[in-house]
N, C-alpha and C positions, 0 to 999 in steps of 0.2 A: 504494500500500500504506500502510496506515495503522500506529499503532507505541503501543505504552504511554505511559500519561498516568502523572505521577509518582505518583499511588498505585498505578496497577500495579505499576510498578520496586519501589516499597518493597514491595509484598504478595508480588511474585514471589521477592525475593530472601529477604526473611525466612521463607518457606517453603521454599526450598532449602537454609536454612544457618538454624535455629530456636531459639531460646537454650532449652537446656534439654534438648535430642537432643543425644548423641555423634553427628559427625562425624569422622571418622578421617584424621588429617594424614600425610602420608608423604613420599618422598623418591625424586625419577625420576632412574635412569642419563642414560635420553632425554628428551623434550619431545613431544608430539605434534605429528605431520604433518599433524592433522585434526581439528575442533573435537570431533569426536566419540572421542576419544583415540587413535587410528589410532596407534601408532606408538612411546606412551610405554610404557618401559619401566621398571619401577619397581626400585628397589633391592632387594639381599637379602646376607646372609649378614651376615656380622660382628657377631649378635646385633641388629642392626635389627629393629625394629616399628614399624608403625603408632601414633599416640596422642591418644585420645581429646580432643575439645575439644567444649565445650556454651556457649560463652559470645560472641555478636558483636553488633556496633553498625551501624548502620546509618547514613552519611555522603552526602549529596552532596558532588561536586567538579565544580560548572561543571553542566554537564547528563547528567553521568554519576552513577547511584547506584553505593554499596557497599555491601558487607559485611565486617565486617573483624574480624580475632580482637581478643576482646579478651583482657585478659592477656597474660601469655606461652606458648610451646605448647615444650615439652621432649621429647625423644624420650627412652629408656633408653639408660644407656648402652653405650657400641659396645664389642665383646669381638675388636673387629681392624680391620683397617686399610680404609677404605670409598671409594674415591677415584674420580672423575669423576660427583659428583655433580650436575646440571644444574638444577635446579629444587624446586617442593613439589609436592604432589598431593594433594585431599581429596578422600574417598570414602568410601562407605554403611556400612560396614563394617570391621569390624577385617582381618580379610583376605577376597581374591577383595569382593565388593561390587563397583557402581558409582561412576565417577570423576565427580563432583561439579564440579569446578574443577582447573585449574593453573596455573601461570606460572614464569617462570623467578627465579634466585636470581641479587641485585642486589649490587652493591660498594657502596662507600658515596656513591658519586658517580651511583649510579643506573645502572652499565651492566650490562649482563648476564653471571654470570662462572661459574667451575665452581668447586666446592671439593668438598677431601678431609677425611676424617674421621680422624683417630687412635683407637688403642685409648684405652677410659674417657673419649673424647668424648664428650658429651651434644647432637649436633644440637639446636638450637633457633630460635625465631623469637619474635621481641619482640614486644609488644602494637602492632595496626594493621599489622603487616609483611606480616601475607595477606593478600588485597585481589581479592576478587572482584565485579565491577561489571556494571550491562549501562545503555548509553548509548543 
């Protein structure tokens, strides 16, 4: 089987995630069981939304491309208490759409962890912290 040549990686990705299209960032209970999102289950209530993002870069790392936000990407803030939250999630649409990408939410030493929201939290993610790749 044969596999994409680095300007595929780069034309595939920046077609998936296009600077200048809203892509819509979110925030999963679960993680998918299945590349095909099998399984994630996305947050809801506590005044959570999806929020818009148009703006990424495109990185190698080794032989893997990215995509990666640029900027930072802010949610609204939260009107209650939001807790075991596992990951991000981008997708087509502000709500219902297609899941685009996910992965899970990192400590600061890189390992994989849950966190809880408080009321007048503003979930967010720093510039380069989404990181969508295909190797």
């Amino acid at each position: 089987m044969g596999g994409l040549a680095t300007y595929g990686k780069q034309t595939a990705l920046a077609a998936i995630l296009p600077n200048g299209t809203n892509a819509y960032v979110g925030l999963p209970f679960t993680l998918p069981s299945d590349d095909d999102g099998t399984g994630l289950v996305e947050a809801s209530g506590a005044g959570y939304a999806r929020k818009a993002h148009s703006a990424w870069t495109s990185i190698q790392d080794g032989t893997v491309w990215y995509r990666r936000n640029t900027g930072s990407v802010t949610l609204a803030a939260l009107t209650a208490h939001l807790e075991n939250v596992y990951g991000w999630g981008i997708w087509t649409a502000i709500t219902g759409g297609s899941l685009i990408a996910w992965g899970p939410l990192l400590d600061a030493g890189g390992d994989e962890t849950v966190k809880s929201f408080f009321p007048t939290n503003q979930p967010s993610f720093l510039a380069n912290e989404l990181k969508v790749g295909i190797d």
